[in-house]
PDB file as gemmi writes it, atoms N, CA and C in Angstrom:
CRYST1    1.000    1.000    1.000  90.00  90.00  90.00 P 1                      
ATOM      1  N   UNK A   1     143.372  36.927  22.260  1.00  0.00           N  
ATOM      2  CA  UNK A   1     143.424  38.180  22.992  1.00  0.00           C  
ATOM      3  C   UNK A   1     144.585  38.123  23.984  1.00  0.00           C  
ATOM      4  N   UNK A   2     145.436  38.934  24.247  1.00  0.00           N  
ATOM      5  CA  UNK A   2     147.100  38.883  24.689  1.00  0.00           C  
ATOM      6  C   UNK A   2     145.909  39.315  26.592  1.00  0.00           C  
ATOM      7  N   UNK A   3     147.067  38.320  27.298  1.00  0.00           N  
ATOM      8  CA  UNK A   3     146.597  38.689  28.570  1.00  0.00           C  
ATOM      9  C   UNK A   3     146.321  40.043  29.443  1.00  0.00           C  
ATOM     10  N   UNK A   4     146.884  41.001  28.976  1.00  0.00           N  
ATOM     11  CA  UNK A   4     146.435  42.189  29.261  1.00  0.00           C  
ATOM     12  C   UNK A   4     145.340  43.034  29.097  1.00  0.00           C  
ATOM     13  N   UNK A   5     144.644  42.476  27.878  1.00  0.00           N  
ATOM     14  CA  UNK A   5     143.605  42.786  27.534  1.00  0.00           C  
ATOM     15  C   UNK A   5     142.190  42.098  28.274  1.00  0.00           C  
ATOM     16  N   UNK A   6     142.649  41.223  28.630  1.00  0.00           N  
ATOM     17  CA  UNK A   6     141.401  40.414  29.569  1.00  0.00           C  
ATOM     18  C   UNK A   6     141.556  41.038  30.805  1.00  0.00           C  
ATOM     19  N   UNK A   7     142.330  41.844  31.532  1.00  0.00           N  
ATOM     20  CA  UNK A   7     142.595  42.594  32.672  1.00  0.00           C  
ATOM     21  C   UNK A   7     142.131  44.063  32.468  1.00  0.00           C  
ATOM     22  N   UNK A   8     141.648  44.415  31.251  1.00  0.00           N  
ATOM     23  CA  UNK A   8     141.248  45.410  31.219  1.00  0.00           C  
ATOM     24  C   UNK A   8     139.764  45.900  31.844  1.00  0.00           C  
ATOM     25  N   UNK A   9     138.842  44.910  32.038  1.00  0.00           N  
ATOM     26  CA  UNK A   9     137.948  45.375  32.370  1.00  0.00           C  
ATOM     27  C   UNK A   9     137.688  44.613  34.030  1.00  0.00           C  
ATOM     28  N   UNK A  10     138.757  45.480  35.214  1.00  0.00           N  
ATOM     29  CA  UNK A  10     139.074  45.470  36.474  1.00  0.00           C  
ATOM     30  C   UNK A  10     137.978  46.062  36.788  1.00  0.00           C  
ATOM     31  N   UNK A  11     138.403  45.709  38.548  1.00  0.00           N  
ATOM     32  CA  UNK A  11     137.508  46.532  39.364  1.00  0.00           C  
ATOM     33  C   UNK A  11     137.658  48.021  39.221  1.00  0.00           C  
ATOM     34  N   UNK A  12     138.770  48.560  39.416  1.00  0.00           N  
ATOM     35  CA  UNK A  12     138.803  50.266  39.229  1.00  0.00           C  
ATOM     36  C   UNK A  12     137.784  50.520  38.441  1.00  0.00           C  
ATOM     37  N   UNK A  13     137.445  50.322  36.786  1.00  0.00           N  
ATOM     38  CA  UNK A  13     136.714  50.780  35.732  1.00  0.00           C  
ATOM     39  C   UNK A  13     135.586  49.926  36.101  1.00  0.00           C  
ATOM     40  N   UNK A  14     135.028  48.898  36.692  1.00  0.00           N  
ATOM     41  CA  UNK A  14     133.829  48.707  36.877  1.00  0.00           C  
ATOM     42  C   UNK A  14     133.023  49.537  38.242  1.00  0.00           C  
ATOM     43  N   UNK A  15     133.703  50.093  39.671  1.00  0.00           N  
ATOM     44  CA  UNK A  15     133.514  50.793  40.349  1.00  0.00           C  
ATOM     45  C   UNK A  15     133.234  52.149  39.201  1.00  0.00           C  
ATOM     46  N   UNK A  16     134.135  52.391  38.504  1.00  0.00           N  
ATOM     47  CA  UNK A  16     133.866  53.801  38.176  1.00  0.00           C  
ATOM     48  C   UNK A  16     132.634  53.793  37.674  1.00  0.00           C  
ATOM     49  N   UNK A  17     132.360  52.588  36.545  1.00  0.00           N  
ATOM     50  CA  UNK A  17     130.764  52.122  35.466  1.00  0.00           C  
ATOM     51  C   UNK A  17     129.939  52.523  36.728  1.00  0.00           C  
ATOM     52  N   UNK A  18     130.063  51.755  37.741  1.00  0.00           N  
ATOM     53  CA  UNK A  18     128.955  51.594  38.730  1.00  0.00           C  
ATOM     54  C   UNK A  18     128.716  53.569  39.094  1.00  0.00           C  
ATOM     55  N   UNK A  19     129.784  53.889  39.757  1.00  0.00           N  
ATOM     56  CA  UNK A  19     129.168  55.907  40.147  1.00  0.00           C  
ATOM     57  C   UNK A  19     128.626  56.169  38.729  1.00  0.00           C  
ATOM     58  N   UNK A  20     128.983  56.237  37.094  1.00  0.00           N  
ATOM     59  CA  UNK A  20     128.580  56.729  36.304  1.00  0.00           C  
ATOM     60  C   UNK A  20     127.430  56.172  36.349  1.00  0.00           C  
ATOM     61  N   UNK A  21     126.566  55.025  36.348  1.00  0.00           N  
ATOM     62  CA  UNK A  21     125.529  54.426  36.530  1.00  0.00           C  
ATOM     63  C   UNK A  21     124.288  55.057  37.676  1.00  0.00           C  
ATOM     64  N   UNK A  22     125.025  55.552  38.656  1.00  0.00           N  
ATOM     65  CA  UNK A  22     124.347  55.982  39.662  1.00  0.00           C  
ATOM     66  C   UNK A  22     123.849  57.266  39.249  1.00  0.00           C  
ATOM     67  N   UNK A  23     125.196  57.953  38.510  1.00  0.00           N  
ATOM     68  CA  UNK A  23     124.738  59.363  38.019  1.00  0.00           C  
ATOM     69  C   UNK A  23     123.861  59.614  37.006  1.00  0.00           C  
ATOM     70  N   UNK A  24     123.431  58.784  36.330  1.00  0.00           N  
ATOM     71  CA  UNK A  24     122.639  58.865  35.053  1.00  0.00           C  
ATOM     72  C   UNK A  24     121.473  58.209  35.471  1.00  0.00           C  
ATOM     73  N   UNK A  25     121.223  57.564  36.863  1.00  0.00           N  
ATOM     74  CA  UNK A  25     120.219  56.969  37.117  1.00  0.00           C  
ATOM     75  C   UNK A  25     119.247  58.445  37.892  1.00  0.00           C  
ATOM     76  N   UNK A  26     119.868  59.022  38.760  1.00  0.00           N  
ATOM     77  CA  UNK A  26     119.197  59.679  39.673  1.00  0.00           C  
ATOM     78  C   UNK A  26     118.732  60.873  38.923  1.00  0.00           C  
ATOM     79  N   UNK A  27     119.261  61.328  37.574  1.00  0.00           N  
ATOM     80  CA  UNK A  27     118.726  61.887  36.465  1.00  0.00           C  
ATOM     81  C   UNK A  27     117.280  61.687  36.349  1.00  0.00           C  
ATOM     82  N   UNK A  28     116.361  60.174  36.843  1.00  0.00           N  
ATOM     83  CA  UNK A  28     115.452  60.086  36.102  1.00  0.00           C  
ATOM     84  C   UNK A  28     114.536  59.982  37.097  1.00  0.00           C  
ATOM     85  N   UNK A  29     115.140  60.583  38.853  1.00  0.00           N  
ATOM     86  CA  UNK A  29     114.424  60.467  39.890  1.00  0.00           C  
ATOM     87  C   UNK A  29     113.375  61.681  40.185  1.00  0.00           C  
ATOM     88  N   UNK A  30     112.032  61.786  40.586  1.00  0.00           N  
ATOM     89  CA  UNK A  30     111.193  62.946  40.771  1.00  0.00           C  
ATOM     90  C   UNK A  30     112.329  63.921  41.590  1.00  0.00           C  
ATOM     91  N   UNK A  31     111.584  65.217  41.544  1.00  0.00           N  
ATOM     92  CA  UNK A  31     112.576  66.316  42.306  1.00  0.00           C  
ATOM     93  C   UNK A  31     112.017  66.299  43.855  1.00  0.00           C  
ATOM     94  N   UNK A  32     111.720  65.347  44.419  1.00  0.00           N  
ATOM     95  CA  UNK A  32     111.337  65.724  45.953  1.00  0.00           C  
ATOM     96  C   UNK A  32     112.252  66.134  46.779  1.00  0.00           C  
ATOM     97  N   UNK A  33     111.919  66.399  47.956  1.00  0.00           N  
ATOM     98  CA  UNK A  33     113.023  67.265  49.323  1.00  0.00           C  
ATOM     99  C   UNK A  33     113.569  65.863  49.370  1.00  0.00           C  
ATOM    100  N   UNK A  34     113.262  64.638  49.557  1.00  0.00           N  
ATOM    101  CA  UNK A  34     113.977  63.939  50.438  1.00  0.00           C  
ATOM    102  C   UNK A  34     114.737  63.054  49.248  1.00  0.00           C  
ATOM    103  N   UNK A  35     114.424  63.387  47.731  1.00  0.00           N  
ATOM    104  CA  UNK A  35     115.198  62.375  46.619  1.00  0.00           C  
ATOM    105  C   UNK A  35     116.351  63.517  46.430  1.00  0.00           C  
ATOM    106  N   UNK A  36     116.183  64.600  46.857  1.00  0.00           N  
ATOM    107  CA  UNK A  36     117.524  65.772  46.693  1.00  0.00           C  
ATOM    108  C   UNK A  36     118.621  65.376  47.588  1.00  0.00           C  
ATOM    109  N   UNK A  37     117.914  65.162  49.026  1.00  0.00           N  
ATOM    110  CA  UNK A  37     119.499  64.758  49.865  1.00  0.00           C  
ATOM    111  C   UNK A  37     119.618  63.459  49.615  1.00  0.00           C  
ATOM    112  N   UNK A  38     118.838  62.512  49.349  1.00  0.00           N  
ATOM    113  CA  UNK A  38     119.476  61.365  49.337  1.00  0.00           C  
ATOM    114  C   UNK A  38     120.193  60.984  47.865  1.00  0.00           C  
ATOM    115  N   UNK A  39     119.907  61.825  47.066  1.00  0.00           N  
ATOM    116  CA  UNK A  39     120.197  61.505  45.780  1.00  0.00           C  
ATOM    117  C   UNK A  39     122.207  62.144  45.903  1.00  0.00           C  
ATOM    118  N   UNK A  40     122.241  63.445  46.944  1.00  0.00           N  
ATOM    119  CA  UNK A  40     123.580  64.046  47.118  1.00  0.00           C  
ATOM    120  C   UNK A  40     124.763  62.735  47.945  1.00  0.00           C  
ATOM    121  N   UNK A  41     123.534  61.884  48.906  1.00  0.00           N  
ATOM    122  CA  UNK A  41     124.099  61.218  49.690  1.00  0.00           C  
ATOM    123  C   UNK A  41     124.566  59.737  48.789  1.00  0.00           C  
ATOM    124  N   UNK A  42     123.880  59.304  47.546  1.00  0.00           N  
ATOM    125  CA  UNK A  42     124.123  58.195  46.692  1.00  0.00           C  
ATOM    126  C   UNK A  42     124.967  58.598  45.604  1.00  0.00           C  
ATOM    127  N   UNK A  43     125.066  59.438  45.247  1.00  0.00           N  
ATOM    128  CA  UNK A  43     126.042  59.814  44.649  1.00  0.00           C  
ATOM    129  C   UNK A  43     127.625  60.332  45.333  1.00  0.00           C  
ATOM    130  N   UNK A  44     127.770  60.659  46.436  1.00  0.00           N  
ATOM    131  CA  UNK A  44     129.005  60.601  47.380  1.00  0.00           C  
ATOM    132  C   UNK A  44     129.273  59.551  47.608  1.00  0.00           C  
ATOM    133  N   UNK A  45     128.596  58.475  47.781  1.00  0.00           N  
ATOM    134  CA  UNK A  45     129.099  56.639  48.337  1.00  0.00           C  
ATOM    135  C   UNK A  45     129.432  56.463  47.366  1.00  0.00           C  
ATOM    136  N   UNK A  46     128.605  56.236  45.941  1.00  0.00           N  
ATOM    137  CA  UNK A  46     129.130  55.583  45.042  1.00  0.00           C  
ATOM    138  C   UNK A  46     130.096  55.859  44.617  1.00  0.00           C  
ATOM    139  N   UNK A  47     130.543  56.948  44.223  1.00  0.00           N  
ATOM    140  CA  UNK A  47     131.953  57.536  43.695  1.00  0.00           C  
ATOM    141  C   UNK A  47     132.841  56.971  44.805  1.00  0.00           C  
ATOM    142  N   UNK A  48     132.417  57.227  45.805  1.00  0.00           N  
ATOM    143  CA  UNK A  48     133.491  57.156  47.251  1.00  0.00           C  
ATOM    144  C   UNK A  48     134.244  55.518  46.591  1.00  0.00           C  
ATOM    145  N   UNK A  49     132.845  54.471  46.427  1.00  0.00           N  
ATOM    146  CA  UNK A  49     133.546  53.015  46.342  1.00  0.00           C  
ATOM    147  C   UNK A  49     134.688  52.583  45.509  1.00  0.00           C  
ATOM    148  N   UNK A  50     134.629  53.342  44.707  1.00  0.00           N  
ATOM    149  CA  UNK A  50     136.287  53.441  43.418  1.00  0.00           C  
ATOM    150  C   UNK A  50     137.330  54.382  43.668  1.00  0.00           C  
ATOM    151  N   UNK A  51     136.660  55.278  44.241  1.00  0.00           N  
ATOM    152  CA  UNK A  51     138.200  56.280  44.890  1.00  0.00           C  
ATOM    153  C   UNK A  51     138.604  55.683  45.905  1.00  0.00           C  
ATOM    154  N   UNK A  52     138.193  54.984  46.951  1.00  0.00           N  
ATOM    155  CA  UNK A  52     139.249  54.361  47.870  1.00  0.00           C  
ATOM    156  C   UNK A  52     139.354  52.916  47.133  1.00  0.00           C  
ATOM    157  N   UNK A  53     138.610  52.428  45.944  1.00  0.00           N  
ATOM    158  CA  UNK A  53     139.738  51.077  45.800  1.00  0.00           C  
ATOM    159  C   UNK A  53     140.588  52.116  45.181  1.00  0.00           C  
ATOM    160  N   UNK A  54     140.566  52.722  44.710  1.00  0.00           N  
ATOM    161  CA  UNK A  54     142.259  53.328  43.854  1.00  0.00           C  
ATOM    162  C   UNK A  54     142.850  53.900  44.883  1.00  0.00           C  
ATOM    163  N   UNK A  55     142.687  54.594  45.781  1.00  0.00           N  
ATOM    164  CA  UNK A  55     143.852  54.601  47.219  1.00  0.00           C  
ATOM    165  C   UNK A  55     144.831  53.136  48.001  1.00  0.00           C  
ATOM    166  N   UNK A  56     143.127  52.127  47.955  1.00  0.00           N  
ATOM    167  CA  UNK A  56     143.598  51.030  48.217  1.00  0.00           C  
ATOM    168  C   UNK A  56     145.257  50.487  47.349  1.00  0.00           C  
ATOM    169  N   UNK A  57     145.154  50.641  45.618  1.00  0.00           N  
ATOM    170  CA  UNK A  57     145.742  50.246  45.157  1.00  0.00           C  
ATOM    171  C   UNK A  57     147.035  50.791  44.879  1.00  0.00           C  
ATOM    172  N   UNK A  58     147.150  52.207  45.552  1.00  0.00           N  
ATOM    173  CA  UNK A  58     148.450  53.260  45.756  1.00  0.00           C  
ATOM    174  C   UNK A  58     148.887  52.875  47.212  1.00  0.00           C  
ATOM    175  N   UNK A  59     148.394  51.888  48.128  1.00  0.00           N  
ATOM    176  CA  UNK A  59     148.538  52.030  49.565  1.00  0.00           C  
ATOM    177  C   UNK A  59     150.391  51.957  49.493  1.00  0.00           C  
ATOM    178  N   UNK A  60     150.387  52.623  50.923  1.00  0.00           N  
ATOM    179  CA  UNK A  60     151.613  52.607  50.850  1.00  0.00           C  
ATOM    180  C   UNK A  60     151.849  51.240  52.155  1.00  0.00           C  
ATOM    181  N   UNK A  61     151.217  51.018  52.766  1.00  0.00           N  
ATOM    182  CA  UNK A  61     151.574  49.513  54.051  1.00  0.00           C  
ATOM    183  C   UNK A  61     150.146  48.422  53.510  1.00  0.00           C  
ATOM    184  N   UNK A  62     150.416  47.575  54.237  1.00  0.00           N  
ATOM    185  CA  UNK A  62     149.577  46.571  54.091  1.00  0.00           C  
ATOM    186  C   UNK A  62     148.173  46.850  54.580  1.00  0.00           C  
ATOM    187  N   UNK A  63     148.758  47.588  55.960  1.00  0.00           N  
ATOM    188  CA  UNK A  63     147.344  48.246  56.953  1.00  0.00           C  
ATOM    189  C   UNK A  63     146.493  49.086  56.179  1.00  0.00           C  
ATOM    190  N   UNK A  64     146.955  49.930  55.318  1.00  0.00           N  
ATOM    191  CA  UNK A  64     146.367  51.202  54.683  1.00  0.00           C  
ATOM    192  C   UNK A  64     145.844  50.632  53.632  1.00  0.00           C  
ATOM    193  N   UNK A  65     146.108  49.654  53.036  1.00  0.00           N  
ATOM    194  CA  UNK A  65     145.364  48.981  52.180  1.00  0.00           C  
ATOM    195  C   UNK A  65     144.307  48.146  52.679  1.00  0.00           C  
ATOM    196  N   UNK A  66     144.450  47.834  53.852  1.00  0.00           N  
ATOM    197  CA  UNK A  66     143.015  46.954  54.230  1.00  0.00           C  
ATOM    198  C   UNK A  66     142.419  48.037  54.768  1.00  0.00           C  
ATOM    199  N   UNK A  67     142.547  49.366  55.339  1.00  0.00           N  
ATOM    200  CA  UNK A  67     141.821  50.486  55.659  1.00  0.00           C  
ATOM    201  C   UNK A  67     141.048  50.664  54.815  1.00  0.00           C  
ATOM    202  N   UNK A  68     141.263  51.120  53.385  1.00  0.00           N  
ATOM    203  CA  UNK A  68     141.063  51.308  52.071  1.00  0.00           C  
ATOM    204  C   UNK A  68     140.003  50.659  51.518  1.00  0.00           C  
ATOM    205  N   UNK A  69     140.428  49.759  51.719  1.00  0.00           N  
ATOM    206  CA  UNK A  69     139.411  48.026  50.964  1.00  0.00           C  
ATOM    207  C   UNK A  69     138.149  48.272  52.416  1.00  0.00           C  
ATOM    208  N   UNK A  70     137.982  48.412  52.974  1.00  0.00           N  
ATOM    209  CA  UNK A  70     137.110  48.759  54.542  1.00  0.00           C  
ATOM    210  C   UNK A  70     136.258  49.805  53.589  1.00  0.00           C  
ATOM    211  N   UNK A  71     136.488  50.644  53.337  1.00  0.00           N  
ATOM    212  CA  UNK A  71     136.110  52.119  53.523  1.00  0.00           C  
ATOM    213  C   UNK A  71     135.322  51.788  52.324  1.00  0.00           C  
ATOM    214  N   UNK A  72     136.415  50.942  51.129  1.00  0.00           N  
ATOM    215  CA  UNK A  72     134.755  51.048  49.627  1.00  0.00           C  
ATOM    216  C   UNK A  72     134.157  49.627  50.479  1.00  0.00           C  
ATOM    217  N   UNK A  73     134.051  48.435  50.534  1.00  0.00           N  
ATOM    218  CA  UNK A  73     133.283  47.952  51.318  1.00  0.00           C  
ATOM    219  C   UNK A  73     131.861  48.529  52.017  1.00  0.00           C  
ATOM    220  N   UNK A  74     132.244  49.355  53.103  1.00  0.00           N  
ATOM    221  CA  UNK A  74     131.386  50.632  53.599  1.00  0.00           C  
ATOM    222  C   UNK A  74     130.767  51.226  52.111  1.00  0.00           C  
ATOM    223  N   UNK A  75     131.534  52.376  51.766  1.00  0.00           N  
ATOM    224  CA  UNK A  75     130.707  52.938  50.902  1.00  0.00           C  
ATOM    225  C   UNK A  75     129.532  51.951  49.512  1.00  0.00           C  
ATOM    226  N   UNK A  76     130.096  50.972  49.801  1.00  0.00           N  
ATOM    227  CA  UNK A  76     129.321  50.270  48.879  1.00  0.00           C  
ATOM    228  C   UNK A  76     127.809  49.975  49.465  1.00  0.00           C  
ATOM    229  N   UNK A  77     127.913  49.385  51.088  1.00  0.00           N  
ATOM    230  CA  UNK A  77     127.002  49.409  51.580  1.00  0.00           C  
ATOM    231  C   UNK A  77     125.933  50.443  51.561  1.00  0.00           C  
ATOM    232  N   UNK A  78     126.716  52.068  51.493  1.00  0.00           N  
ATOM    233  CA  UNK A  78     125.693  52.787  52.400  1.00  0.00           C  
ATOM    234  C   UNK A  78     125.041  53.159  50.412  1.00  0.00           C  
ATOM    235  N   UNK A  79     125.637  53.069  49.798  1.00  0.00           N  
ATOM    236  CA  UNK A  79     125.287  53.255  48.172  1.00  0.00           C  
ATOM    237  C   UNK A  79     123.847  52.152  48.100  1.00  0.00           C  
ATOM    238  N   UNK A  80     123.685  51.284  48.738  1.00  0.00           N  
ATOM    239  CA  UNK A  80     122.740  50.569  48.855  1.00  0.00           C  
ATOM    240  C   UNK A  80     121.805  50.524  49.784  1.00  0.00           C  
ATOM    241  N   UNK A  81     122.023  51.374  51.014  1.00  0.00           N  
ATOM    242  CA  UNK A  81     121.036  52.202  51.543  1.00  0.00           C  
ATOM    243  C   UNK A  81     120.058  53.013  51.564  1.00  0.00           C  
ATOM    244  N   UNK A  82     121.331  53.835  50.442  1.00  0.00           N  
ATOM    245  CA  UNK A  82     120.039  55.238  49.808  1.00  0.00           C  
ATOM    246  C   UNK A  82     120.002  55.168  48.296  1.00  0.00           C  
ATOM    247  N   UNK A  83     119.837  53.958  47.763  1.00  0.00           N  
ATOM    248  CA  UNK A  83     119.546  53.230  46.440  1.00  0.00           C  
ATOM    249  C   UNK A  83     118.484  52.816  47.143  1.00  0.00           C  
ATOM    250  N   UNK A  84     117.946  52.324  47.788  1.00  0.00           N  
ATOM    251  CA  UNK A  84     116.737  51.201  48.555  1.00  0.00           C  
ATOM    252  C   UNK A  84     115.851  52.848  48.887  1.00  0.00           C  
ATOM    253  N   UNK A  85     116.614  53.961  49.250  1.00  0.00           N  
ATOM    254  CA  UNK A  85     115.240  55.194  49.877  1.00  0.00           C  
ATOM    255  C   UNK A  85     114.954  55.806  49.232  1.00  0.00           C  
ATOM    256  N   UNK A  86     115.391  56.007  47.841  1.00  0.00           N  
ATOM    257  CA  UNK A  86     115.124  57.206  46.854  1.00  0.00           C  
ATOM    258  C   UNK A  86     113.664  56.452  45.966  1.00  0.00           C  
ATOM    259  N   UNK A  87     112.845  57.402  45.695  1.00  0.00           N  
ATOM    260  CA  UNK A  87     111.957  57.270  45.502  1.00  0.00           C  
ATOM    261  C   UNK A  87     111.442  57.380  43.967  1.00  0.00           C  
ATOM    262  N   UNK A  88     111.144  56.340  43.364  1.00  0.00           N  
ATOM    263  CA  UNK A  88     111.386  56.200  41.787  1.00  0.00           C  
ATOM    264  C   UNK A  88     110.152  56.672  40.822  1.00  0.00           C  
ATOM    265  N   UNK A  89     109.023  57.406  41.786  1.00  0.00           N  
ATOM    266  CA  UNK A  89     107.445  57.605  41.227  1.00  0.00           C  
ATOM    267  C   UNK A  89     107.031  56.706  40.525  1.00  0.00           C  
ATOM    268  N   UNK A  90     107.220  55.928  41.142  1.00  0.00           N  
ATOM    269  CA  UNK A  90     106.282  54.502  40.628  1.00  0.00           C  
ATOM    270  C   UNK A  90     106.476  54.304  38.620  1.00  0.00           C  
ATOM    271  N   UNK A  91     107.730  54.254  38.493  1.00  0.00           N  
ATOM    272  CA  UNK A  91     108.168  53.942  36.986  1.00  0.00           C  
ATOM    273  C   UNK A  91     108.733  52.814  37.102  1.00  0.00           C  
ATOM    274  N   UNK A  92     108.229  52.051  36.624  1.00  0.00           N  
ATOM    275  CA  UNK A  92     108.573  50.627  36.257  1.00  0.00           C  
ATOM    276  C   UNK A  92     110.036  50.632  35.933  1.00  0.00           C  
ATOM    277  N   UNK A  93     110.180  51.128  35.174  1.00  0.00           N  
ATOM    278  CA  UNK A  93     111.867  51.367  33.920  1.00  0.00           C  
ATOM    279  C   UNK A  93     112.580  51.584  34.747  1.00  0.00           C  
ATOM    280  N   UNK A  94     112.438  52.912  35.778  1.00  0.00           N  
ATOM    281  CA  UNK A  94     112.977  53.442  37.100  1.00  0.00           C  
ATOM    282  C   UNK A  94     113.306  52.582  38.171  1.00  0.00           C  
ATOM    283  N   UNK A  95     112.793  51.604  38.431  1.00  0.00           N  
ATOM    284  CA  UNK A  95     112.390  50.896  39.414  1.00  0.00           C  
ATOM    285  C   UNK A  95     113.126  49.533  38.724  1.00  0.00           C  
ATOM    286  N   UNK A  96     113.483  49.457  38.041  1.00  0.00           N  
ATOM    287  CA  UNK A  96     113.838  47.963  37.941  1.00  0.00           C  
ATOM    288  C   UNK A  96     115.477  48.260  37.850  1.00  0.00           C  
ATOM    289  N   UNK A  97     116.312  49.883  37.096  1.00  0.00           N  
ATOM    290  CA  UNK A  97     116.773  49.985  37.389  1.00  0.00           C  
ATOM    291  C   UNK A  97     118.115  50.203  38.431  1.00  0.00           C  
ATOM    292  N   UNK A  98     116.736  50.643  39.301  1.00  0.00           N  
ATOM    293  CA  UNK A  98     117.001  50.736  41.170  1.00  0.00           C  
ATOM    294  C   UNK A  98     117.885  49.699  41.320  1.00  0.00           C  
ATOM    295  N   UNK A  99     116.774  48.276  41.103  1.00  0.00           N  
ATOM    296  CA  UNK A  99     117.009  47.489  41.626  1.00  0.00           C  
ATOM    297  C   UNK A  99     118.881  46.477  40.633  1.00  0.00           C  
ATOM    298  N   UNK A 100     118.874  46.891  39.843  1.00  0.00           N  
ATOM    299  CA  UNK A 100     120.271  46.645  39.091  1.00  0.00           C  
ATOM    300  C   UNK A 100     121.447  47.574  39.296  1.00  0.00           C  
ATOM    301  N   UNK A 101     121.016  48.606  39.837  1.00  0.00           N  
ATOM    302  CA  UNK A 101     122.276  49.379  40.822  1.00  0.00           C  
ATOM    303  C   UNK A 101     122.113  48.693  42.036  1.00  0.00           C  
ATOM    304  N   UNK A 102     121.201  48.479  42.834  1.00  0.00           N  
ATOM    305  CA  UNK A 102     121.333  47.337  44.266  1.00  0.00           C  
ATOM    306  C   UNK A 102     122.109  46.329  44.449  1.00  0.00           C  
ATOM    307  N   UNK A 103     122.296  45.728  43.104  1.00  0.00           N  
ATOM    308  CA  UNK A 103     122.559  44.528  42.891  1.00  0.00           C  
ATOM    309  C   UNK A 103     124.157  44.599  42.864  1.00  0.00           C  
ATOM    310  N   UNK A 104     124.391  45.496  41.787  1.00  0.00           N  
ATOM    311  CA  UNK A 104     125.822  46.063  41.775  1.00  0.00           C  
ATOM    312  C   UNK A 104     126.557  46.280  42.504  1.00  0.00           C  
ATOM    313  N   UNK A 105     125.538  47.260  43.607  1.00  0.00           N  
ATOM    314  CA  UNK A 105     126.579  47.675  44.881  1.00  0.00           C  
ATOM    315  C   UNK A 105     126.690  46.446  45.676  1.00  0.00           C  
ATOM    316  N   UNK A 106     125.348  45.397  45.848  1.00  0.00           N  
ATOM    317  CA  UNK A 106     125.438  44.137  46.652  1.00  0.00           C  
ATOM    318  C   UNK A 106     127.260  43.718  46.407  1.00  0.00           C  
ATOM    319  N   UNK A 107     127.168  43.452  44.800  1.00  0.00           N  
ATOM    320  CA  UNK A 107     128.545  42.436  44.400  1.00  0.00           C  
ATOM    321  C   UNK A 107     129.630  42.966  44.662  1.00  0.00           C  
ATOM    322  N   UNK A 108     129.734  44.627  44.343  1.00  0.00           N  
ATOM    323  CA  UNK A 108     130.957  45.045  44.874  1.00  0.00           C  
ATOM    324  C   UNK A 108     131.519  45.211  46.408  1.00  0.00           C  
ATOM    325  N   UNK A 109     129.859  44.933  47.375  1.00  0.00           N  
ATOM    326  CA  UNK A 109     130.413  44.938  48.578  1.00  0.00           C  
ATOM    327  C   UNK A 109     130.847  43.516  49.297  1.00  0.00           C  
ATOM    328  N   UNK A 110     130.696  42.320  48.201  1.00  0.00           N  
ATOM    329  CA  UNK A 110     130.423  41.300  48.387  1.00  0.00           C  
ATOM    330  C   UNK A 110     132.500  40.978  47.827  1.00  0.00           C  
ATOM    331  N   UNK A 111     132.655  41.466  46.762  1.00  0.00           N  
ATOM    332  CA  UNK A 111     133.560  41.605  46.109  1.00  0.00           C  
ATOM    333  C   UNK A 111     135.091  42.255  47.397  1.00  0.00           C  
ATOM    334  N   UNK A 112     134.572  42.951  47.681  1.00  0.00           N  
ATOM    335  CA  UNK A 112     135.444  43.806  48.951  1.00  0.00           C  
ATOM    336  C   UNK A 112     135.610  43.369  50.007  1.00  0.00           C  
ATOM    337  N   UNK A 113     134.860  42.465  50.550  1.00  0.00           N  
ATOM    338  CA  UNK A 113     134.701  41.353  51.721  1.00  0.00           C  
ATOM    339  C   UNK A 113     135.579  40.013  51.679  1.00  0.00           C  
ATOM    340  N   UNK A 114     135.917  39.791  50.443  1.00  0.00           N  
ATOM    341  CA  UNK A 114     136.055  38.660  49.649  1.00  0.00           C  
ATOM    342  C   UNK A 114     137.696  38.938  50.088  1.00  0.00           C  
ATOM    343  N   UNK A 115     138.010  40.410  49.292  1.00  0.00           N  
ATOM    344  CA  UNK A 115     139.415  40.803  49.246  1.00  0.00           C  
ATOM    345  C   UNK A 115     139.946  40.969  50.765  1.00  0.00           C  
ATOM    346  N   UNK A 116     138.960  41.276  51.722  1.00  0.00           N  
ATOM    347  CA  UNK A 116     139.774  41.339  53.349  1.00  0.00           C  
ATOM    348  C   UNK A 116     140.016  40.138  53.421  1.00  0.00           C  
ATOM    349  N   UNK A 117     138.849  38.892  53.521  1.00  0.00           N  
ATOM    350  CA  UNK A 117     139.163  37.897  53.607  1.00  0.00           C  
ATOM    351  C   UNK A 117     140.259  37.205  53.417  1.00  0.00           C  
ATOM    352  N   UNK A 118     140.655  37.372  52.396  1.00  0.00           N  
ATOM    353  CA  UNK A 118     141.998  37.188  51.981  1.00  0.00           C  
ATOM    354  C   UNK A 118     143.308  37.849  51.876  1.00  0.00           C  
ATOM    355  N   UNK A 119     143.117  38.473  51.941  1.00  0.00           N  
ATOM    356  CA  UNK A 119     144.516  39.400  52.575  1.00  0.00           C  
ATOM    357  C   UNK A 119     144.390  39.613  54.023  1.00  0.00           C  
ATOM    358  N   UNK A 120     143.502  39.737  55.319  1.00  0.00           N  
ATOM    359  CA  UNK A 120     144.156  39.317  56.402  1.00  0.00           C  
ATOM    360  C   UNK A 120     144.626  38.104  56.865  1.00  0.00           C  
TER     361      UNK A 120                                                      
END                                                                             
């Protein structure tokens, strides 16, 4: 396999897997008042965490790129905030899911921490 091809499956396209993941998950959430805003509010982070790494990766200074790398960091977190409050009506399938988007956002915020680390 020519080295480019092992670079194909980056962070950009795994952030993106991860919002498409989120979006097809909250599909299978009851319709309550409080799974409506939080479901608006988990779906804005998650997307958020791949649109600023791809700002990150257009930055134009060094600063704006660690701004960048900050901001999905953040959004990764708060994606795991209201992944932990949305409410799965007690479905097993649902619920274990949850917990494999948690996990996701854990690594990518774990992943983003990793990258300040090293570039400041």
């Amino acid at each position: 396999m020519p080295l480019n091809d092992v670079k194909k499956y980056d962070l950009e396209e795994r952030t993106f897997k991860f919002a498409k993941s989120v979006r097809q998950f909250v599909k299978l959430l009851p319709r309550t008042i409080g799974n409506m805003e939080d479901v608006k509010q988990v779906v804005r982070s998650s997307g958020s965490v791949g649109a600023n790494y791809i700002e990150a990766n257009d930055a134009i200074s060094r600063k704006d790129f660690l701004h960048r790398i900050k901001i999905s960091r953040k959004e990764a977190k708060e994606s795991i905030y209201y992944l932990r409050l949305l409410d799965t009506g007690s479905k097993a399938e649902v619920e274990s899911r949850r917990i494999e988007l948690v996990q996701e956002s854990t690594e990518l915020m774990k992943i983003f921490g990793a990258i300040l680390r090293k570039s400041e």
